[in-house]
N, C-alpha and C positions, 0 to 999 in steps of 0.2 A: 089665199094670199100668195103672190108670187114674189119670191126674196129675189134681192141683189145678190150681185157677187158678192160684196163684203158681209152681206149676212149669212148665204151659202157658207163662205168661209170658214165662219163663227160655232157653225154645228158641229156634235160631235160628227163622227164616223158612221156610225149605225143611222141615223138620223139623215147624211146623206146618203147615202144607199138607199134608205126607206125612197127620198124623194127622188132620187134618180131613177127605183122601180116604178111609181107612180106616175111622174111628172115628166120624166125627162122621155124627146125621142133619140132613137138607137140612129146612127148618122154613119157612123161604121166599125169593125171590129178587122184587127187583123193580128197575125200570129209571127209575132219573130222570137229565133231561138226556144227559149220554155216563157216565153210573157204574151199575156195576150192582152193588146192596146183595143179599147173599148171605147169609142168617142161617141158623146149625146149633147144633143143641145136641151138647153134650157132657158126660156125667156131672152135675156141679152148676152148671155154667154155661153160657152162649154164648159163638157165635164169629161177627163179622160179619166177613166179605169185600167190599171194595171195590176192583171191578177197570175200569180205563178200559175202556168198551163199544168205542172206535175203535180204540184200537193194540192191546184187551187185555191190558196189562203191569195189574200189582199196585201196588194202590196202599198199602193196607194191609190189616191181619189183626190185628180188635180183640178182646180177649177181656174178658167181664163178667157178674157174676151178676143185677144190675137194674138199674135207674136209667134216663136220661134216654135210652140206644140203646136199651132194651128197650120203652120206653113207643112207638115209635113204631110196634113191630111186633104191639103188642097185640091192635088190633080187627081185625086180619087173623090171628092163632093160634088155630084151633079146637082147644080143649085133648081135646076128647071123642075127635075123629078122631086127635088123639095118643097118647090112652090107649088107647087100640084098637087103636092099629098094632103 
């Protein structure tokens, strides 16, 4: 079964993670300061992960269809090598 956002939303924490290691593809990750931003898609939307680079622990797990997290991951998404995979 593949959730919406607003059900995505509804899970706990653990429960996304599970689907984002299952379900979700890896789109990009990249390291600023000690956080490391982790973007996946999922069905009609994304999932960014933000996890401390030193201790490791989770910081959060955002889920969103556009707007202001997705603009920053733009000129780094090569949509072609998406469609093709």
């Amino acid at each position: 079964m593949i959730l919406t956002l607003k059900q995505y939303n509804h899970l706990l924490t653990h429960q996304k993670a599970v689907l984002i290691c299952s379900e979700c593809a890896l789109v990009d990750m990249e390291l600023k300061k000690e956080i490391i931003y982790t973007l996946y898609s999922y069905s009609s939307f994304f999932v960014e992960v933000r996890v401390n680079n030193c201790t490791k622990e989770l910081i959060d797990i955002t889920a969103f269809r556009n707007g202001k997290k997705l603009e920053k991951y733009l000129n780094k998404i090569n949509l072609q090598e998406m469609i093709n995979e």
